[in-house]
C-alpha positions as CSV (number, residue, x, y, z in Angstrom):
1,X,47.8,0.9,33.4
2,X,49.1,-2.0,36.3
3,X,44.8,-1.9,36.8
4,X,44.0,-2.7,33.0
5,X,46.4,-5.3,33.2
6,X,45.4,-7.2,36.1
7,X,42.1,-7.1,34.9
8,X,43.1,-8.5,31.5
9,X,44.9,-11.3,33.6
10,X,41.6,-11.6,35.4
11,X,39.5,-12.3,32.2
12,X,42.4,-14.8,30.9
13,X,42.1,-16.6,34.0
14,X,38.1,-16.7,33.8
15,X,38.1,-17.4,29.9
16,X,41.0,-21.0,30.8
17,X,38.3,-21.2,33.9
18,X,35.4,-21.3,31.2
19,X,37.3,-23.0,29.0
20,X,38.0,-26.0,31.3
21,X,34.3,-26.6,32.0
22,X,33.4,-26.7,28.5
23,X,36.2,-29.5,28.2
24,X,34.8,-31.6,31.1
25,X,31.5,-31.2,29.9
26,X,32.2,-32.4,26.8
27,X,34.3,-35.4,28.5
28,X,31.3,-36.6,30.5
29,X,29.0,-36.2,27.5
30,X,31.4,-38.3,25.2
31,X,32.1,-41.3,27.8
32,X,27.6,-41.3,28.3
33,X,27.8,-41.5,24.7
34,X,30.4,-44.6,24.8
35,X,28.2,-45.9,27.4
36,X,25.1,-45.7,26.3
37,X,26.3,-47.5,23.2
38,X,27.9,-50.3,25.0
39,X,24.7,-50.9,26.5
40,X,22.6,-50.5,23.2
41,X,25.1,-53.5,22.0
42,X,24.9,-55.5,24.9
43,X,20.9,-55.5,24.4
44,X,21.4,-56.1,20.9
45,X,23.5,-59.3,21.2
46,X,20.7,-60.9,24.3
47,X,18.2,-60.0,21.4
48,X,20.2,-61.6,18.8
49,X,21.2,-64.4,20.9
50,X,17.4,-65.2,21.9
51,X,16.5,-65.1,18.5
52,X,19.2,-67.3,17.6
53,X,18.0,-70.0,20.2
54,X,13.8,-69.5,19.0
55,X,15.6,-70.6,15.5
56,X,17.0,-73.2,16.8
57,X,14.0,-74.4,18.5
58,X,11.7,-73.9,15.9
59,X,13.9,-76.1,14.0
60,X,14.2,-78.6,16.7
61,X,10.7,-78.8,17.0
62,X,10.4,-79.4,13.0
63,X,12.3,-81.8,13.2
64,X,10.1,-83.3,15.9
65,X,7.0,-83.3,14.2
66,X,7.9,-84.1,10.8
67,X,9.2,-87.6,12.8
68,X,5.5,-87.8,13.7
């Protein structure tokens, strides 16, 4: 009976153990996640920007030549 128990105790411990992992697992995965999409939007907003300032120049230029 005192055996069954401790063992039971045993598999509790090993199932929090288990249990744990899977949480800290999950933890890293979520913050690569939050990373990886900081990153996508940081490379988004240098694309955005660069295309901003081709507009611009293209316009610039316009202007230029229609001078001409």
């Amino acid at each position: 009976m005192i055996q069954q128990v401790i063992d039971a105790h045993r598999g509790v411990d090993e199932a929090k153990k288990e249990a744990a992992r899977i949480i800290h697992e999950a933890k890293l995965a979520r913050a690569r996640a939050i990373r990886a999409a900081r990153e996508q939007e940081v490379e988004q907003l240098k694309l955005a920007d660069a295309l901003g300032t081709n507009r611009e120049n293209l316009r610039l230029w316009e202007k230029v030549l229609d001078k001409k």
